[in-house]
Every structure is written in C-alpha cells, then in structure tokens.
DRENPATOR-729467 format. One record per residue: chain; x, y, z of N, C-alpha, C in turn. Coordinates in pm, whole numbers, plus 32768, in hexadecimal, padded with zeros to 4 digits. Layout:
BEGIN
mol:n_X:n_Y:n_Z:ca_X:ca_Y:ca_Z:c_X:c_Y:c_Z
A:X:Y:Z:X:Y:Z:X:Y:Z
...
! end
This chain:
BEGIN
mol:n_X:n_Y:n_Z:ca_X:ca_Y:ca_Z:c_X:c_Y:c_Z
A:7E9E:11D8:EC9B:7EFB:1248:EC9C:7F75:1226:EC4A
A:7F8E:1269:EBE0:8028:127A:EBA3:8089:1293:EBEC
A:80C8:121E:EC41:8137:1237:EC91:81AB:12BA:EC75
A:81BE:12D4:EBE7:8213:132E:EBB6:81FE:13C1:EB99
A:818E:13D9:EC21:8152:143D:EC13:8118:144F:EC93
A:8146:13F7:ED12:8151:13EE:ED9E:8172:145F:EDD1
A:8175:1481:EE68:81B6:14CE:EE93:8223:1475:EEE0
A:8278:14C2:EEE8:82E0:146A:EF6E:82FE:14F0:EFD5
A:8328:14BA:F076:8361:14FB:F098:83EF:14AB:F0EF
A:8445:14E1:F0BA:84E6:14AE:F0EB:850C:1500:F16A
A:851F:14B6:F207:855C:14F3:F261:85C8:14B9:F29C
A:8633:150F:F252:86B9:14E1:F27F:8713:1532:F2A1
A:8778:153B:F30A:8796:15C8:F335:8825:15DA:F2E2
A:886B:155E:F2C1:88D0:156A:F242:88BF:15D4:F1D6
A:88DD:1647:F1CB:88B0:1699:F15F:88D3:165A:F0D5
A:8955:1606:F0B4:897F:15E6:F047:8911:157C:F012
A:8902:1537:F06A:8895:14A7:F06F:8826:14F2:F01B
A:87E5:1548:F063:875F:1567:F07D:8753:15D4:EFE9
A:8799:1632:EFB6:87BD:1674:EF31:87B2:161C:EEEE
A:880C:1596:EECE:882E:152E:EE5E:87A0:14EE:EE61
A:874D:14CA:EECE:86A9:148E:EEB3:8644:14F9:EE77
A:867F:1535:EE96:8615:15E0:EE96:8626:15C2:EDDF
A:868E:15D1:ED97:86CE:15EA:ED1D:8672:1573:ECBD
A:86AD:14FA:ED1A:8696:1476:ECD2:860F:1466:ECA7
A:85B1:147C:ECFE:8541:145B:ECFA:84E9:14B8:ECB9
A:8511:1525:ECBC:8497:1583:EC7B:84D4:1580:EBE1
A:851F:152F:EBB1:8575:152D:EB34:84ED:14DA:EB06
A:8514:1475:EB6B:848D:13CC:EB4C:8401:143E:EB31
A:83D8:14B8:EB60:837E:14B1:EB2A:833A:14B9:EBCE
A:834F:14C5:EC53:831A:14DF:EC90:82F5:153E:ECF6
A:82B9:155A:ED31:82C6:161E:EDA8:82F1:15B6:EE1E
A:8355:163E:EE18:83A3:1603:EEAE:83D6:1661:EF0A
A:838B:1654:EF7B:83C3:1698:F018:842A:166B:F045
A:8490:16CC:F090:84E5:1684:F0CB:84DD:16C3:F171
A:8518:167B:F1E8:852F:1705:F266:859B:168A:F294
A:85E6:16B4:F2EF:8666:16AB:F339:8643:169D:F3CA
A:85B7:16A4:F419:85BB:1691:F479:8546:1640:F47E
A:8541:1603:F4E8:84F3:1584:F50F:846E:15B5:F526
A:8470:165B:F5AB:83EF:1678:F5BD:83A3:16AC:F521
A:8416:1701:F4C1:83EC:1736:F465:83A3:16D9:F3FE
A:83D3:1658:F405:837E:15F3:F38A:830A:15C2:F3E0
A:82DC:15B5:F465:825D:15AF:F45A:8205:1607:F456
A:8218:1686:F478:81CB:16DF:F42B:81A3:171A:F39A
A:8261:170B:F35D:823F:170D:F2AB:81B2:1660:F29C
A:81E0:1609:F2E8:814B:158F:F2B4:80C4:15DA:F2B8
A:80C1:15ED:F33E:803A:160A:F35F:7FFB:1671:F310
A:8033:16D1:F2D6:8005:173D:F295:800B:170F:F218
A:8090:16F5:F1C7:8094:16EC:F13E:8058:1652:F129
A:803F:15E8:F161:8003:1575:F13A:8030:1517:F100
A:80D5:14FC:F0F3:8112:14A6:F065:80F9:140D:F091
A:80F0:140B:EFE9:80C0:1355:EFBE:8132:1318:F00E
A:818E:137A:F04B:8219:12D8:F05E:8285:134C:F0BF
A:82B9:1317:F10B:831A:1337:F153:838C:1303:F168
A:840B:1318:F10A:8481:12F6:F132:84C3:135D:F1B9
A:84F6:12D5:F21D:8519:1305:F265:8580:12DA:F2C9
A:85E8:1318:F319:8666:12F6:F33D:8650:12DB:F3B5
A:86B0:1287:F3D1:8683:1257:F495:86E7:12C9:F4EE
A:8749:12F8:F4A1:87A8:132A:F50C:8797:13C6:F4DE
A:8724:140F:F528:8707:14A0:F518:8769:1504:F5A9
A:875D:1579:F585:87AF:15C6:F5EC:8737:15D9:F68B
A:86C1:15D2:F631:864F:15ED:F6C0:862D:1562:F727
A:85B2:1539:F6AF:8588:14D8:F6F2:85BC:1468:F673
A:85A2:13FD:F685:85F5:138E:F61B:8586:1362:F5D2
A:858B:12FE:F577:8538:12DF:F4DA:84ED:1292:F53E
A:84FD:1240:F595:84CA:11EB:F5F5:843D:1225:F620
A:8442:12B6:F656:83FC:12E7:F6BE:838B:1340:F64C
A:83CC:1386:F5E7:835B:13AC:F577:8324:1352:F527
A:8345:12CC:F529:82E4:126D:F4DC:8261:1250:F55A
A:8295:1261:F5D5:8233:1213:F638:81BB:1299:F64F
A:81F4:1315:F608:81AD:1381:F636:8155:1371:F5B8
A:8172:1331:F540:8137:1342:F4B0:80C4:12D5:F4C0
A:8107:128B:F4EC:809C:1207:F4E1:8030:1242:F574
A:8032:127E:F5DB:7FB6:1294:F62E:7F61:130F:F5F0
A:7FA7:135B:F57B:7F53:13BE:F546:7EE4:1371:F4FB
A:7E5B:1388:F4FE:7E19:1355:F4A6:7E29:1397:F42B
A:7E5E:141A:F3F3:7E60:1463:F384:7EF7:1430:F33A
A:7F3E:13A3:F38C:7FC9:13AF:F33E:7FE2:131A:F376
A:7F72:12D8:F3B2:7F88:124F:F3D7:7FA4:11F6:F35C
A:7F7A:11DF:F2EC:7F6E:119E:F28E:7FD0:11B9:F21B
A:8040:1218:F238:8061:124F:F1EC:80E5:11C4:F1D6
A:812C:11AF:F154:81A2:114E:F16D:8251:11B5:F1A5
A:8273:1152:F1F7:82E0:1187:F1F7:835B:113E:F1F5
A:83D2:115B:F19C:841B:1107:F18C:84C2:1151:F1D2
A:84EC:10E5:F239:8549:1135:F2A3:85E5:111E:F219
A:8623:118A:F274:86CF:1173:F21F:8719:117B:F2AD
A:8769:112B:F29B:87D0:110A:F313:8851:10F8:F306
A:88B5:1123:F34B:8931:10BC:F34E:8959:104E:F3B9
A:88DC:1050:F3F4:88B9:0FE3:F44E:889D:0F5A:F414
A:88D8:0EF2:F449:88D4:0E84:F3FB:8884:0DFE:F44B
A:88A4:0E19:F4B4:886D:0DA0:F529:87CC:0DA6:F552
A:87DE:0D06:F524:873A:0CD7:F510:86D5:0CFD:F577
A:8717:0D26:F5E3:86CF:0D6E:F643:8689:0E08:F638
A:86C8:0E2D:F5CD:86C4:0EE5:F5D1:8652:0EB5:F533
A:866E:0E65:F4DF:8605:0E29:F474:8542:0DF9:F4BE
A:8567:0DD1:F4F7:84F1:0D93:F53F:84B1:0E15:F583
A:84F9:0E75:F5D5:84D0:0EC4:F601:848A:0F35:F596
A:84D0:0F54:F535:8483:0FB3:F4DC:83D8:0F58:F4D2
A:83FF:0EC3:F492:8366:0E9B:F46F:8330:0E59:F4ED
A:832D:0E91:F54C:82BC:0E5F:F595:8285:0EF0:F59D
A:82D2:0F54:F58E:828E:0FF0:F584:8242:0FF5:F4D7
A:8243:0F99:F4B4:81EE:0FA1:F43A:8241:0FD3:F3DC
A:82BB:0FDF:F3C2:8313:0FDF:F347:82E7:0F89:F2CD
A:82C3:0FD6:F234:82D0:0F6C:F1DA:8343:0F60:F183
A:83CD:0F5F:F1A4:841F:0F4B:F197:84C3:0F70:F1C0
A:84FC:0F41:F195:858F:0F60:F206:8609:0F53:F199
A:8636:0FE1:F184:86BE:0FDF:F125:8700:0FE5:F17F
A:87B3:0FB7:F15C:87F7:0FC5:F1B6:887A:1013:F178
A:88D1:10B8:F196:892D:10F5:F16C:89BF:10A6:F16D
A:89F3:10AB:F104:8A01:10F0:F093:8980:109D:F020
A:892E:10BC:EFFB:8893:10A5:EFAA:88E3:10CD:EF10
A:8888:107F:EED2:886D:106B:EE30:8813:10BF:EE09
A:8822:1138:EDC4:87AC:1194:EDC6:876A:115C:ED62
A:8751:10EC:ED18:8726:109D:EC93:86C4:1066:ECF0
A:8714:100A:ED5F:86B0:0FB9:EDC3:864D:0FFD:EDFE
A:8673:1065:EE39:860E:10C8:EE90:85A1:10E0:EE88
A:85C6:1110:EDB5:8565:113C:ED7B:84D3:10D8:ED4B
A:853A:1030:ED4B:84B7:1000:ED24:8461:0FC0:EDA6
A:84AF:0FDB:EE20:8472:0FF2:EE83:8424:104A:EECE
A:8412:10AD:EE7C:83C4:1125:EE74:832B:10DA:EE3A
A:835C:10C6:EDA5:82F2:10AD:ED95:829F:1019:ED99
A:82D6:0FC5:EDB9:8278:0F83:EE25:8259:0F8C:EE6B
A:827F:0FB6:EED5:820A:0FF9:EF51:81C1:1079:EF1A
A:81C8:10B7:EECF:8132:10F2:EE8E:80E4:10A4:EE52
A:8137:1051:EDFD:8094:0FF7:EDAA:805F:0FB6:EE22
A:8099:0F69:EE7B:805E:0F2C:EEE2:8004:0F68:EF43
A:8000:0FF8:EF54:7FD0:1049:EFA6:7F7D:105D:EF3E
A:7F53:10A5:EEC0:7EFA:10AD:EE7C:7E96:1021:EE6C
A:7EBF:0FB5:EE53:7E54:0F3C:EE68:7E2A:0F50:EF14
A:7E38:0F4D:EF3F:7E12:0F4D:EFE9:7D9C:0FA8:EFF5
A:7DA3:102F:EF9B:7D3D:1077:EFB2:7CB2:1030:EF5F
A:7CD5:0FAD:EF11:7C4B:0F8F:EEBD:7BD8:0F5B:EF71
A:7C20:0F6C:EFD4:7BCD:0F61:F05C:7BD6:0FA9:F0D5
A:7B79:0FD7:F120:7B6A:1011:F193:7B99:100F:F1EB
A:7BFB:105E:F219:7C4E:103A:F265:7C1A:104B:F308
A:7B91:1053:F329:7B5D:1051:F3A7:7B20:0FD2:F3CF
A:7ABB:0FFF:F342:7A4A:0F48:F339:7A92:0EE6:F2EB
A:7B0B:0EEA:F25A:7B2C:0EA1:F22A:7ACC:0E6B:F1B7
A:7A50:0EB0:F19F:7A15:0E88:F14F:7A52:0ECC:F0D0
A:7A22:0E8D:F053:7A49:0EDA:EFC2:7A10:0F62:EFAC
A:7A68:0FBE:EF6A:7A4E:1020:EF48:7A7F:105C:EEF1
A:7A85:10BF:EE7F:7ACB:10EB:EE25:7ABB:1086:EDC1
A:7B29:1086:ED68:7ACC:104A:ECE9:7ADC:0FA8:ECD8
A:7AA0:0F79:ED50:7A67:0F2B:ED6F:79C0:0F30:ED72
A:7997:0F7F:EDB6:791B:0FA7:EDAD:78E9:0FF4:ED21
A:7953:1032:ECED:7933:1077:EC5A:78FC:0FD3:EC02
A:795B:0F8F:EC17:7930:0F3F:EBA3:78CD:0EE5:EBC7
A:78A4:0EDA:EC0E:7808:0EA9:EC72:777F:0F0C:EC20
A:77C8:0F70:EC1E:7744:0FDC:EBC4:773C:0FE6:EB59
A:77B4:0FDE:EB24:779B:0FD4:EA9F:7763:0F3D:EA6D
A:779A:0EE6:EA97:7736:0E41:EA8E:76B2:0E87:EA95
A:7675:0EDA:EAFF:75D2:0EFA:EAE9:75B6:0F24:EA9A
A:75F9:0F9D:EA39:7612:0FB7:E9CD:75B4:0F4E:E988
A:7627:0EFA:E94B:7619:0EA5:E8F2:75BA:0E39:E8E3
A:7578:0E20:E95A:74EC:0DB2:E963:74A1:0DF8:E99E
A:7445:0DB2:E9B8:7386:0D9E:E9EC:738A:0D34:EA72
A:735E:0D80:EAD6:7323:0D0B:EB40:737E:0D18:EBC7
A:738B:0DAD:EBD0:73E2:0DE6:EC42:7392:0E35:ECA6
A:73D9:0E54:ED2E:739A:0EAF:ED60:7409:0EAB:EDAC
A:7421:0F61:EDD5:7471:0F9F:EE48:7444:0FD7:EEB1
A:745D:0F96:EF22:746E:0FE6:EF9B:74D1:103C:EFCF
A:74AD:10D3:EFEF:7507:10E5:F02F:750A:113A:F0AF
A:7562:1107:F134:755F:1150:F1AE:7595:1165:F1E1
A:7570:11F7:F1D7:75EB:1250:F22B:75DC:128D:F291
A:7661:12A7:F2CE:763E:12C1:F359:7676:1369:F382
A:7609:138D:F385:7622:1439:F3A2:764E:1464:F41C
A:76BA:14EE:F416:7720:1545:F46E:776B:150F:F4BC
A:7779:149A:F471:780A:1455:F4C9:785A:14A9:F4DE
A:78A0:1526:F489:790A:1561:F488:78CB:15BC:F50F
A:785C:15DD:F519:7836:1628:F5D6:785F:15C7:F5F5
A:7837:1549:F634:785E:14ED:F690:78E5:14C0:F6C1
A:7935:14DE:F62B:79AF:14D9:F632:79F0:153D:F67C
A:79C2:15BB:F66C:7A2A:163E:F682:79C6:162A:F74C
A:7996:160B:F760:7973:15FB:F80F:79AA:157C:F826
A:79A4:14E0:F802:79EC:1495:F86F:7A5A:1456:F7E4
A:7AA1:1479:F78D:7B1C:1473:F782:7B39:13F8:F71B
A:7BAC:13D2:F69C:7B91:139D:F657:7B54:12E6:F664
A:7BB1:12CA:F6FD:7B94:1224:F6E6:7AFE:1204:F734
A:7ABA:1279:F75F:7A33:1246:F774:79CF:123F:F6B7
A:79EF:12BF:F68E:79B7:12AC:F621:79E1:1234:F5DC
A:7A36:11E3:F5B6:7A87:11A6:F566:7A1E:1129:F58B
A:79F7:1118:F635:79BE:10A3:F667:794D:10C1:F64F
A:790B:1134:F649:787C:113B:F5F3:7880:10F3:F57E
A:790F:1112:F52E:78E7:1103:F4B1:78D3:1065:F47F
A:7938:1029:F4D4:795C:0F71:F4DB:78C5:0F62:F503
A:78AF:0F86:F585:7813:0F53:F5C7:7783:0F57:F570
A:7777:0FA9:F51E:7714:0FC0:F4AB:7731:0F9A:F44A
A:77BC:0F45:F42E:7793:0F1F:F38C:779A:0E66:F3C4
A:77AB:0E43:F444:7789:0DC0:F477:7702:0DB7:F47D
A:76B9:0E2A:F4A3:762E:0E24:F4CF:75F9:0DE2:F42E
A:7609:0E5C:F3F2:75F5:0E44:F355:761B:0DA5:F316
A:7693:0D96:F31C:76AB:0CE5:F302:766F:0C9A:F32C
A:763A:0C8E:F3DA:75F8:0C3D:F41D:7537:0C68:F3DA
A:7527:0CD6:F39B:7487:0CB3:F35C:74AB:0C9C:F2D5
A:74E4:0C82:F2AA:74C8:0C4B:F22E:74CE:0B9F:F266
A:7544:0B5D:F28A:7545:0AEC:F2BD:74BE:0AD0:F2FB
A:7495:0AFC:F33E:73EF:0AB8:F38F:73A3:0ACB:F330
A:73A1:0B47:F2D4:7332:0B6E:F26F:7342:0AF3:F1EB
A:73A2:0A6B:F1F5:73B6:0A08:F1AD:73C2:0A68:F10F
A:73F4:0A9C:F116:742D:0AEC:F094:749F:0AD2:F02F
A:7474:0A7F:EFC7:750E:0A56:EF73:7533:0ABB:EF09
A:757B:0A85:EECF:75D2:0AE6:EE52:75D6:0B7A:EE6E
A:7609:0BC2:EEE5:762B:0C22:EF3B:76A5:0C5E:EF24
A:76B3:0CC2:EF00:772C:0D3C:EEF9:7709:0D92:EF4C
A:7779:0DA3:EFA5:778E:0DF2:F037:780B:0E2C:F041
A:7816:0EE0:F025:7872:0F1C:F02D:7874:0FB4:F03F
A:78D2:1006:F048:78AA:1090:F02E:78A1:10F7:EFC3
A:7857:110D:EFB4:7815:1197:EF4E:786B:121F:EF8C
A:7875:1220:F015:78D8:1293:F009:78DA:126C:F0AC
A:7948:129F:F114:7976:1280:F16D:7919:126B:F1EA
A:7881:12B7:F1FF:7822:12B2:F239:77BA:1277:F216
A:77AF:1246:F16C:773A:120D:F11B:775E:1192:F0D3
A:76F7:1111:F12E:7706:1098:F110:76CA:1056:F092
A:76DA:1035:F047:76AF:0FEB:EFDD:769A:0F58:EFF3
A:75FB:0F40:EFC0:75C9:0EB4:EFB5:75AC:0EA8:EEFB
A:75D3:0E1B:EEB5:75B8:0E1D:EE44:755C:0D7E:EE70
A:74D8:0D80:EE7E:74A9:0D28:EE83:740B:0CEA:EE37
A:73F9:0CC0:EE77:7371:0C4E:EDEF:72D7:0C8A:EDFC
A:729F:0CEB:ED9A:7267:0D0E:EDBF:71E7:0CEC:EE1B
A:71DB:0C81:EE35:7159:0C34:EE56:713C:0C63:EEF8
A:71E4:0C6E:EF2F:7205:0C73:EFAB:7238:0CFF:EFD6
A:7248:0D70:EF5E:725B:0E0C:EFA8:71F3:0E35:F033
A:7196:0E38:EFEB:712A:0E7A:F067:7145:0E3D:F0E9
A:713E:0DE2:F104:7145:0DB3:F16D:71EC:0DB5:F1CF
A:7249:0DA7:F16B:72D5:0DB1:F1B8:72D1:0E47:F1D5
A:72BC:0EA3:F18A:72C0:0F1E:F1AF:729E:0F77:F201
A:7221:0F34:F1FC:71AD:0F54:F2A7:7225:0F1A:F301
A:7213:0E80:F30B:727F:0E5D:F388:7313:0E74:F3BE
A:7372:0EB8:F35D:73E2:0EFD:F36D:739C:0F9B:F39A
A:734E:0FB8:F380:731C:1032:F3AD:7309:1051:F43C
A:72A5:0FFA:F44F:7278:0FE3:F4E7:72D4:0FB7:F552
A:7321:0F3F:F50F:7393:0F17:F578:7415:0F8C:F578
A:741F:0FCF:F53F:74A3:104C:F52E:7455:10A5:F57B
A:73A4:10CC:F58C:7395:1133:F5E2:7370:111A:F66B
A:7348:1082:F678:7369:1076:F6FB:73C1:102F:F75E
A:7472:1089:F6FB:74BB:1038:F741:7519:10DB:F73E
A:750F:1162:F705:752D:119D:F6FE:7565:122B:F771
A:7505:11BF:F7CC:7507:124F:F856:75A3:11DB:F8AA
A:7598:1179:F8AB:75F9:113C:F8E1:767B:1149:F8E7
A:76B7:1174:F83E:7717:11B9:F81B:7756:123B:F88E
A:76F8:1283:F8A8:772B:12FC:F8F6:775D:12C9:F953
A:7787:12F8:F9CB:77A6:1306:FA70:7737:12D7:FAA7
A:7731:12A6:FB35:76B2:1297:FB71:7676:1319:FB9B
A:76E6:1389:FBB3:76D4:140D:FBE9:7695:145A:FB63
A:768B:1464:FAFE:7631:149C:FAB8:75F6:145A:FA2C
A:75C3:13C0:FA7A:7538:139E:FA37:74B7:1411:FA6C
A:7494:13FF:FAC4:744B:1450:FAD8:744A:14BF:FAA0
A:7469:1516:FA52:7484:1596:FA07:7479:154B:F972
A:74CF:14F7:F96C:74EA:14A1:F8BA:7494:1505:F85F
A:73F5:14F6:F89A:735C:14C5:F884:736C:159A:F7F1
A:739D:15A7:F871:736D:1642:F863:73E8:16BB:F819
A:7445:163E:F807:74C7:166F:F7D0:74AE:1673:F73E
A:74D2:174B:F727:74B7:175E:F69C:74F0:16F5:F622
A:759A:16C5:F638:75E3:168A:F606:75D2:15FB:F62D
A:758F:15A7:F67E:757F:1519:F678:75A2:14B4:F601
A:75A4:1453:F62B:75D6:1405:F5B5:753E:13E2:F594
A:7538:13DA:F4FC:74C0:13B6:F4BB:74CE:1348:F423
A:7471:12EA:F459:7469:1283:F3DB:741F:12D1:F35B
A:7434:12B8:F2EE:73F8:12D3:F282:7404:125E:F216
A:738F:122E:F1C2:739A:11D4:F19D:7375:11F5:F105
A:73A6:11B1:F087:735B:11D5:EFD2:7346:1137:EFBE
A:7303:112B:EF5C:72CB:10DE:EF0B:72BF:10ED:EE80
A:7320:1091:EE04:72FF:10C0:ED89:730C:1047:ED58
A:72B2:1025:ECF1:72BD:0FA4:ECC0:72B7:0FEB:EC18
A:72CF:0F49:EBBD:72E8:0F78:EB39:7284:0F98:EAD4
A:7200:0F79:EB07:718F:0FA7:EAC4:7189:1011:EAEC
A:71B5:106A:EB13:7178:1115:EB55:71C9:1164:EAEE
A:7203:1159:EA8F:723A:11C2:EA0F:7292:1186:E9E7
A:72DC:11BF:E979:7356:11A8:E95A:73C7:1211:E958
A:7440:11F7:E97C:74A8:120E:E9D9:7519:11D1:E95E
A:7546:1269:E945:75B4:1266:E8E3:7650:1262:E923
A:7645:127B:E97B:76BE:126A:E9BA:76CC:123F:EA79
A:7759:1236:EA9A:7735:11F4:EB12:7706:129D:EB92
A:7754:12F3:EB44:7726:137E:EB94:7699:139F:EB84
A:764B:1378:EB35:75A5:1396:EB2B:758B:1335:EBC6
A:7591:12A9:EBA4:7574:125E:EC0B:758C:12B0:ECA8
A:7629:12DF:ECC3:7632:1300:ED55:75DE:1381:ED63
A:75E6:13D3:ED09:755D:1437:ED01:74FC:142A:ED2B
A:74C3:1393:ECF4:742A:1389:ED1D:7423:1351:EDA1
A:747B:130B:EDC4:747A:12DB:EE4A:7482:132B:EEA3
A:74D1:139A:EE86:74C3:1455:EF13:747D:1450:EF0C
A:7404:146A:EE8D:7398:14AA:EE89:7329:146B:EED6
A:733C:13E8:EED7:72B7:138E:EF10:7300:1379:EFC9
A:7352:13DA:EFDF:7378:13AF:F070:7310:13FA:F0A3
A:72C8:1389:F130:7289:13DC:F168:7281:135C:F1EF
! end
C-alpha cells in the first residue's frame, strides 16, 4: 500500500487540533475523517475502515483509552494502527495506551513534521504485517504471489489446494472466535500431514483467507492430499457444539473440505491468475 494514499481517521474533540490535521494531511496526499466524540470514532472505524487512527485520550464522552479497547475487541478494526496524542506525560498513562495495543504515543504540544513521519511508519509497518495471516499467521499476499510465479518459471511442481467451505455460515451461528479456532485448528491439521507425510521443500500459506496452499514435490501430491483430506473430514463435526453435531451431518451450510491438485506437466499457465483459476476449477 502507498502510505500517501491511506486513509486516516483523526478523533479529537479540540476543533482547532482536529481542522489543522484534517488540513495537514490531506495536503500529504491523504483521505481523512475526522469526529469529536469518542462514541462517534468507533463507529466512523467500523464502517469507514481507516489504515490508521489518530487519536486523543482526553474525549468529552468516553476517553481515547476506552475507544482503543473497543477498536482492538472489534475484529473489523482490531488490527487497525493507532497512534494516541496526549498532554499526558506520566509513564503510567504511556504504558497504559500500549498495553491497549497503541502503536504509538505523541505527546501535545507535537511536531506536526514528527507526527507525520509517524504516520507513516505505522502504515508501512502495518502494510508488511499483512504479507501474513492474521488468524493462522501463515504467508499470504504477495508472498504467496511470488511462490507462483517461481511455478511460472520452472518444471517439477505441484499444488495443492484446501479449502474449507461456509465458514462464513459457521461464523454468522457460533460467532467470530469459534471460526478463527476453526481456522488455526485446520491449518495445524494440515502442517501436522505434511510433517508425518515426511514431505520436504514445502510452501504452506494462503491463496485466499479460507484456501490453503501447498507448493510441494510432486512425487508426494497424491498422497498428502488424500491425507489432509480425510483427516480435515474426520475432524470436522467436532468443531460444532456437542448440541448440534448430531444435525452437523444434515446441515445445508456445514463446513466442507474441498481439495485441487495441479502439477506442472498439466498445461501451461501464463500467468499466476490462470493458475488460481485452475485450481477453483479442479475443487471438488
């Protein structure tokens, strides 16, 4: 991401403050929200989504304190950076922003020179963070791009890939941190068969937030693939409640394994979007 082309949103109830950031920053080149009340900036997050949140500890509602702790339990605004402004100085009221997950701490009267290049370090830093998963932690984004395009360029590959279907049902009935533990629990399952399946020179990451990517040797596809298969479907009813396994079976929306197979003798593949193409196509 071109930091200089971020969104920000500034909540500070200082109107003079909060105008002069408003001014400054979209000068730099960036879109910028502003609101004046504490409840009002976690709702401008949750809806509008910004790369970065400057934000003040001493609001008229609730304080910078209490909307960072509300930002960080949102999963839609947990990850987001936020950098507090204070005229609070004592190392106590410092500590307290970052144990609420603050990535950084100006303190008023501020250097708007400083601010700014404190702006954009916590975007570049937040932009590298996303090269991984922030549930499983595995690689993703173009990390995995350049994994495909390497297939691209040689002979003597093969991809697996498995994904795991209507999580987003499973999600919207028991709620985000059961799914999240689906999602950790199946890509361990997955780590733990390749490890027994004695499998070397292994790339393990995501293809897209539900679809796991294996870049491994072809000698050994068939067989890891069957066994991530089998062990993901019979470990799949467990996931639910004990109160409706019994139903799981018969549930239109169940969670379902699906598994592809493409190795580099099966065509040629001009780009890395042909490849994820063919891999939908062979889900079954």
């Amino acid at each position: 991401m071109d930091d200089a082309k971020a969104k920000i949103l500034i909540i500070e109830d200082d109107l003079d403050v909060a105008d002069m950031l408003n001014a400054y920053f979209r000068v730099q080149g960036y879109e910028v929200l502003t609101s004046n009340w504490g409840e009002d900036g976690v709702r401008a997050a949750g809806t509008s989504r910004p790369d970065l949140v400057i934000l003040d500890i001493r609001l008229p509602d609730i304080d910078g304190y209490e909307v960072a702790k509300r930002l960080r339990a949102d999963r839609k605004t947990s990850t987001i950076p936020i950098i507090f402004l204070t005229e609070k100085r004592d190392r106590s009221d410092r500590l307290h922003g970052l144990e609420l997950g603050a990535d950084d701490y100006v303190t008023k009267p501020f250097d708007v020179q400083e601010l700014r290049l404190r702006v954009r370090n916590a975007l570049r830093r937040a932009s590298q963070d996303t090269l991984t998963n922030p549930v499983t932690g595995l690689p993703e984004g173009d990390v995995v791009v350049q994994h495909l395009n390497d297939c691209l360029r040689k002979e003597g590959w093969t991809l697996v890939m498995v994904s795991l279907q209507n999580l987003d049902a499973f999600r919207e009935d028991y709620g985000f941190v059961a799914s999240d533990d689906v999602m950790r629990a199946v890509s361990l399952m997955i780590h733990n068969a390749i490890k027994e399946g004695g499998v070397s020179e292994t790339f393990f990451g995501h293809i897209s937030p539900t679809d796991f990517l294996l870049v491994i040797e072809p000698a050994t596809s068939g067989p890891i693939a069957e066994r991530v298969r089998m062990r993901l479907e019979q470990s799949l009813d467990y996931f639910y409640p004990i109160k409706d396994r019994d139903n799981s079976l018969s549930q239109k929306n169940r969670l379902v394994v699906q598994t592809a197979v493409l190795g580099s003798g099966e065509g040629r593949f001009r780009s890395v979007e042909e490849i994820k193409a063919e891999l939908t196509r062979r889900k079954k």
